[in-house]
C-alpha positions in Angstrom: 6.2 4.0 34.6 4.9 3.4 31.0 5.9 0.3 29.5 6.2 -1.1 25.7 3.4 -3.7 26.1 1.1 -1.2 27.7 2.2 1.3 24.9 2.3 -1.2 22.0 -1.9 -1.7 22.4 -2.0 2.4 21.4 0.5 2.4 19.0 -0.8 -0.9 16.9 -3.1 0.9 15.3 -1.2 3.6 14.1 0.8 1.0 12.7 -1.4 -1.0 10.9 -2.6 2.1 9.5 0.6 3.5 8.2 1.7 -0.2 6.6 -1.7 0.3 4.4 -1.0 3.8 3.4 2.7 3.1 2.1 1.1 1.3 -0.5 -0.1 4.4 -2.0 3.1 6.7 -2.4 2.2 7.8 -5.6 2.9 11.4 -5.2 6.3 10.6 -3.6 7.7 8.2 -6.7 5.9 9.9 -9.5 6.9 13.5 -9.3 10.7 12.6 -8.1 11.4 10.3 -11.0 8.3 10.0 -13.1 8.6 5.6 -12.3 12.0 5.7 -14.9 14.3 5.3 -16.1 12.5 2.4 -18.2 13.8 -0.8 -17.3 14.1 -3.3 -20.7 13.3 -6.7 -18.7 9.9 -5.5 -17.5 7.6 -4.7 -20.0 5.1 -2.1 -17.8 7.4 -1.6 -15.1 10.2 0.9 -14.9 13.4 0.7 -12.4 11.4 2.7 -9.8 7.9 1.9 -9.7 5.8 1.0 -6.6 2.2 -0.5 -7.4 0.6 2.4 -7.7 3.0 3.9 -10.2 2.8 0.8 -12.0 -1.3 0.8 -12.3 -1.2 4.4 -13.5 1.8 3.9 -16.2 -0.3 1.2 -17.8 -3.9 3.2 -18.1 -1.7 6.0 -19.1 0.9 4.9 -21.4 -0.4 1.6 -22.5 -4.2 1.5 -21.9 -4.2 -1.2 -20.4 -7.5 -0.3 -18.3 -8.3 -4.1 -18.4 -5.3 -5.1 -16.1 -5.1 -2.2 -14.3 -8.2 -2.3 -12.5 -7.9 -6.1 -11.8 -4.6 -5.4 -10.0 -6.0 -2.4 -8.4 -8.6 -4.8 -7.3 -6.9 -7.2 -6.2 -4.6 -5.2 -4.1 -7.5 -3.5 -2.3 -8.4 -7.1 -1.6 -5.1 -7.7 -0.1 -4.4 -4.4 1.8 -8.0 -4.6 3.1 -7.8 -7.9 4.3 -4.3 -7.9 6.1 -5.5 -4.6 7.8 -8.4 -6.3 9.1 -6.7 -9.4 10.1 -4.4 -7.4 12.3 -7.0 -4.8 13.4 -9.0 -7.7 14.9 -6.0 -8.9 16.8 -5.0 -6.1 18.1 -8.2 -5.5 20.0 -8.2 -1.8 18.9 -11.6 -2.5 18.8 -12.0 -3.7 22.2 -13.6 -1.5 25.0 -12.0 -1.8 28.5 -14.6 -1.7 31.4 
């Protein structure tokens, strides 16, 4: 009989794994609705952008290349190091003898 807890410590990975790569649904936003309609409030952002969307719009449309790869940066940082956080606690990495 296969229980969650057994099958959470197989599926934890796959998890942590797919939470990184939502962050980079670029192809998804970008050719459905381009990041518009432009949004007034927001001065680089449109009504549907994700981050990614968002970093490209302002090398693209504004140059912005400064900014851009700061916040690209900066979420690497962040992406990286929740993914390893969780990685190391889920003992994916652990060997069973």
């Amino acid at each position: 009989k296969i229980t969650f807890p057994i099958l959470l410590q197989q599926v934890k990975p796959l998890l942590i794994m797919s939470f990184a790569s939502n962050f980079n649904n670029f192809g998804v936003v970008f050719f459905l609705t381009g990041g518009g309609p432009r949004n007034i409030a927001y001065e680089y952002a449109n009504h549907t952008d994700i981050l990614i969307t968002w970093i490209y719009n302002m090398t693209k449309d504004f140059k912005m290349y400064n900014m851009a790869s700061v916040m690209s940066i900066l979420i690497f940082i962040l992406i990286g190091g929740i993914s390893t956080w969780n990685f190391m606690r889920s003992d994916a990495f652990k060997e069973d003898i």
